[in-house]
C-alpha positions in Angstrom: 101.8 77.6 91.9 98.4 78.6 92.9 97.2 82.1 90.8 94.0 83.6 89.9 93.4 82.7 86.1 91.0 84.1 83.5 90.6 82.1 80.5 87.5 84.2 78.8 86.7 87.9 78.7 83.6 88.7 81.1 84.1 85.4 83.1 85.0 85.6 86.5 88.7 84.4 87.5 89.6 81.3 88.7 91.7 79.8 91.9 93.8 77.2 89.8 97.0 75.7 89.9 99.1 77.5 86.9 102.9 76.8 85.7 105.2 79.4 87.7 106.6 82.2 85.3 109.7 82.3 83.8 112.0 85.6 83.8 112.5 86.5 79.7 115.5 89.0 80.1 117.8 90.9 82.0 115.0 93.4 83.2 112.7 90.9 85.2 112.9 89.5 88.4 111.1 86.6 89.9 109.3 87.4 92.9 107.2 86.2 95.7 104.0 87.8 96.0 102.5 88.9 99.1 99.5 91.2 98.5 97.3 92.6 95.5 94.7 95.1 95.0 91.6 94.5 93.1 91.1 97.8 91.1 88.8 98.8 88.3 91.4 98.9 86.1 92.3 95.2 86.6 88.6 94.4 86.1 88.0 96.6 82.8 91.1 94.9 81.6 89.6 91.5 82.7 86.3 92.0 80.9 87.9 93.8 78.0 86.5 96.8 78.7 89.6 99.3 79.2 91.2 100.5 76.1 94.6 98.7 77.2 93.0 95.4 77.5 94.4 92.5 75.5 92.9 88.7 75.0 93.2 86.1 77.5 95.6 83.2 75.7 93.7 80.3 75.4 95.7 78.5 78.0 94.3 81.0 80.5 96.4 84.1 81.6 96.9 85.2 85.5 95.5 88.3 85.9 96.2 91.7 88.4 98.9 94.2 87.2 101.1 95.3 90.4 101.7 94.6 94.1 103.1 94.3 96.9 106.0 91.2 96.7 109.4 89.7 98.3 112.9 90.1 96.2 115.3 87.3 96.5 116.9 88.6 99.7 113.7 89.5 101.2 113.4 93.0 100.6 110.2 93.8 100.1 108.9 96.3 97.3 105.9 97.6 95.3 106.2 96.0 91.7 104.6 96.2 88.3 103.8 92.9 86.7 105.2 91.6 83.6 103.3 88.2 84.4 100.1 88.2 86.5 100.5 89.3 90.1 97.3 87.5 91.2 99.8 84.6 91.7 102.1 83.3 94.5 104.9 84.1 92.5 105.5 86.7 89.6 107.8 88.3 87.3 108.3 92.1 87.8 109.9 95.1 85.8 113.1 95.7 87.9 113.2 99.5 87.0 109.9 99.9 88.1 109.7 99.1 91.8 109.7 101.1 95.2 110.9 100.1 98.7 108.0 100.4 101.2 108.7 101.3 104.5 108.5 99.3 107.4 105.7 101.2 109.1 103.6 100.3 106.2 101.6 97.0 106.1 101.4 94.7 103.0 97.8 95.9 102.3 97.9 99.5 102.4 101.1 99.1 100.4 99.2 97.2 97.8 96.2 99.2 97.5 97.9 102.8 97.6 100.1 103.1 94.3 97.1 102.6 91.7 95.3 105.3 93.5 98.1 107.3 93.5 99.2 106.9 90.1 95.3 108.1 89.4 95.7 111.6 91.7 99.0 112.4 91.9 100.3 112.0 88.2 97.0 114.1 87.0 97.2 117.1 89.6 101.2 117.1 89.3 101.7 116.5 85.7 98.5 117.2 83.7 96.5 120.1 85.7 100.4 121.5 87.6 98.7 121.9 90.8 100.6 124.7 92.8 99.9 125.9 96.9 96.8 128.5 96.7 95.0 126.7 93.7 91.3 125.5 94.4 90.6 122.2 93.5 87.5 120.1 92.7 87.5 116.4 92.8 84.1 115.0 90.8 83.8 111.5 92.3 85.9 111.7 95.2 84.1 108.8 97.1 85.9 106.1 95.9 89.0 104.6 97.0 90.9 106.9 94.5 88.9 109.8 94.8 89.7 110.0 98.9 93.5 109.6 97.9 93.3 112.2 95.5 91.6 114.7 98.3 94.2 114.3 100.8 97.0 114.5 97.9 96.1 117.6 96.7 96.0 119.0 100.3 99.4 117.8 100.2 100.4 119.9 97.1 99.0 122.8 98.7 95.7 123.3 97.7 93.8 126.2 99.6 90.3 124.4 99.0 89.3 121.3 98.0 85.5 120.6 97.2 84.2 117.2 96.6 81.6 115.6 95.1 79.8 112.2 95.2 76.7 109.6 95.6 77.5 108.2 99.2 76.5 110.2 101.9 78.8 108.5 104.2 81.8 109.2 102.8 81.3 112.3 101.5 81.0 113.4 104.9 83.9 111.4 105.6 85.7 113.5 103.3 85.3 116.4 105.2 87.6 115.3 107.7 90.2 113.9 105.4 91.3 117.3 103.9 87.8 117.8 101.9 86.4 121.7 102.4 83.0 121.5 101.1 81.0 118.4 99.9 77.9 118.4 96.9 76.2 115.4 96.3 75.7 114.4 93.0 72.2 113.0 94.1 70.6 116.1 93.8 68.5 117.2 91.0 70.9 119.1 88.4 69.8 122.5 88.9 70.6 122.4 92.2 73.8 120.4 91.8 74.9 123.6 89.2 73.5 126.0 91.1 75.5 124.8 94.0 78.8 124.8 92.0 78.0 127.9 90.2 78.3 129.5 93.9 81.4 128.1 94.9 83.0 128.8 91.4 82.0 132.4 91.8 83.0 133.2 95.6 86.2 130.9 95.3 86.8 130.4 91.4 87.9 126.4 91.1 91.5 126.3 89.1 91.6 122.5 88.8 89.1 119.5 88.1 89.8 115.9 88.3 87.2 113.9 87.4 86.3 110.2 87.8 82.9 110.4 86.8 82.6 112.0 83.6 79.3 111.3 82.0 76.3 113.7 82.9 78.1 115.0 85.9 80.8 116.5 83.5 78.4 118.2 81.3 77.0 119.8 84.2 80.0 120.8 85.7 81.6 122.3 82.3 78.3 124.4 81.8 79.0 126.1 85.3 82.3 127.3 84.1 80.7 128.5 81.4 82.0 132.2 81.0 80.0 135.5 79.6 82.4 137.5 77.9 84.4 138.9 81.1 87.7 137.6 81.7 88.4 134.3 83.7 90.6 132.4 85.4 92.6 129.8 83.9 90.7 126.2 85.0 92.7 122.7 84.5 90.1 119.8 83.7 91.8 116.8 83.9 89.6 113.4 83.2 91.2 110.1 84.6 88.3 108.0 85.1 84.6 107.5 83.4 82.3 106.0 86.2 79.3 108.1 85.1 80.1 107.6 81.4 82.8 107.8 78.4 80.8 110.1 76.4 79.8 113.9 76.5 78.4 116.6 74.8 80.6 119.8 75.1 79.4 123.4 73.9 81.5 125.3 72.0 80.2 128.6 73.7 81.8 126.8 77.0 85.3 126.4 75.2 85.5 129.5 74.3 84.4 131.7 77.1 86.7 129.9 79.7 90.3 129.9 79.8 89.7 126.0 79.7 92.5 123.3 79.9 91.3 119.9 78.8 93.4 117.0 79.2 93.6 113.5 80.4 95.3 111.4 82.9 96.3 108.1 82.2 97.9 104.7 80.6 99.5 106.7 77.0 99.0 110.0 78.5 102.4 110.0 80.5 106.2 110.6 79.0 108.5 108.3 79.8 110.1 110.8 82.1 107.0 111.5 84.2 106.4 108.1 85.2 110.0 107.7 85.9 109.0 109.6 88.6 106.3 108.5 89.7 108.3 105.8 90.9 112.0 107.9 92.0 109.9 110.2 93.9 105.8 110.1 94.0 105.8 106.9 95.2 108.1 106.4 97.8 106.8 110.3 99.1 103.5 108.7 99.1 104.3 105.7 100.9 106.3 107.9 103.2 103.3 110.0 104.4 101.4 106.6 104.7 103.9 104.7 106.9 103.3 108.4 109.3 99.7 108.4 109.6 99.1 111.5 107.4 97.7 109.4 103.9 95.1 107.4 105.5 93.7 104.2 103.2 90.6 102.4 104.2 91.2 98.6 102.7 89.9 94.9 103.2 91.7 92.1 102.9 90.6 88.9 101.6 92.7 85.4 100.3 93.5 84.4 97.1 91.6 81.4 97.3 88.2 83.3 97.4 89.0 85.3 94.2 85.9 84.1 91.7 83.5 84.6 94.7 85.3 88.1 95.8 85.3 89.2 92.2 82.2 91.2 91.7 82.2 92.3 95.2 80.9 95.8 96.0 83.0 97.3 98.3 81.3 100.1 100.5 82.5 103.4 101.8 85.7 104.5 99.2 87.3 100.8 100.5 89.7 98.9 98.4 89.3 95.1 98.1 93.1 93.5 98.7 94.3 90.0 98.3 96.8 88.5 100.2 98.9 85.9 99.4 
């Protein structure tokens, strides 16, 4: 079969022939794959930069971690790779797949969990998003971020404020469920002073971030407190775009009512990411098939993977393969 192989940490992946995978156990099922997205996750994990990453076998190893594929009888599903899904065919957890609904193209099918799995499992599970609470999403220009916007509109959010680097989007935001938008390419006294405003006419109950880094540090210091009594705020941290490390004051941790947590591979129990694929997923994919979770995606082929690699996607896009 034809697959996308990486054989060195760093290098880009290659369009090769590789030997078709084998189902190990009970719990697999060979599958037919039809469309993968190209995330950041699967890239860190390429270049061995995510903390989940593993070494390539030196015999190369296929690389992508979920998609959009064909069952035996055609049905066709979302599935999370036990081989590489960057392949034509692939072996697939059979307790860990969702039906997509007809009104739902391979692509967005493909490109929609990961980002989903990044909102949705941090507002619901780490930050308990409920209708009323204001939410701010630091780096909500990316393909993610945009999800995440609309998502927690879903949940009920009252306001959502956004913040990014690209213009474009961020105004696209605004018509996507966003409620105000603060550019992040500002100088940092006006990017606190602008968030110290909202906080204080419309406190903010929940944060998730995909930036981290300097951003974080300046959005922590606007919760900052000065004795009085505050509302409770839920920081949840799934991605580090902007950087992985901070510097946090103490003085800010103790005069907020501050939740810190994370969202993300380890950070789940076994019962939450059940489900994420028994209910959050098929919801998701439900609202998607109706036109009310809009993804913005381009598709490319399999065979242009090493050139396509590297690409930088514009706008909060999401690169997909098709197969």
């Amino acid at each position: 079969m034809k697959a996308a192989v990486m054989y060195q940490k760093g290098e880009l992946p290659q369009y090769v022939d590789f030997p078709e995978p084998a189902i190990q156990n009970s719990d697999e099922l060979l599958v037919t794959v039809k469309a993968v997205a190209i995330k950041h996750f699967d890239k860190g994990r390429a270049a061995g930069k995510h903390y989940s990453s593993d070494a390539p076998a030196a015999s190369g190893r296929v690389i992508g971690g979920d998609g959009v594929c064909l069952l035996e009888d055609g049905t066709r599903v979302y599935g999370m790779g036990v081989s590489g899904m960057l392949a034509e065919k692939a072996t697939i957890n059979k307790d860990r797949i969702v039906k997509i609904p007809e009104g739902l193209d391979d692509t967005a099918a493909a490109a929609l969990p990961n980002a989903v799995i990044g909102a949705a499992m941090g507002l619901r599970f780490k930050a308990g998003i409920k209708p009323g609470d204001v939410v701010l999403v630091n780096g909500a220009t990316g393909f993610t971020g945009r999800v995440a916007v609309q998502i927690a509109k879903h949940y009920g959010a009252k306001k959502v404020i956004v913040t990014g680097r690209n213009q474009k989007s961020l105004d696209d935001l605004l018509t996507m469920g966003g409620d105000e938008a603060v550019s992040v390419l500002q100088d940092d006294e006006q990017f606190k002073a602008r968030i110290k405003a909202i906080h204080s006419q419309t406190p903010i109950d929940i944060i998730i971030d995909y930036l981290w880094g300097h951003t974080a540090e300046m959005i922590l210091a606007c919760l900052k407190g000065d004795g009085s009594f505050t509302n409770k705020v839920r920081y949840v941290s799934v991605g580090s775009m902007a950087g992985d490390i901070i510097q946090l004051s103490a003085a800010n941790l103790r005069s907020v009512d501050l939740q810190l947590t994370g969202s993300g591979l380890g950070a789940w129990s076994k019962q939450e990411v059940g489900q994420l694929f028994t209910t959050i997923l098929p919801e998701m994919f439900a609202l998607a098939s109706e036109g009310k979770l809009k993804v913005d995606t381009i598709a490319v082929k399999l065979e242009d993977i090493a050139e396509l690699w590297n690409l930088d996607v514009p706008d909060g896009q999401r690169l997909v393969v098709t197969i």
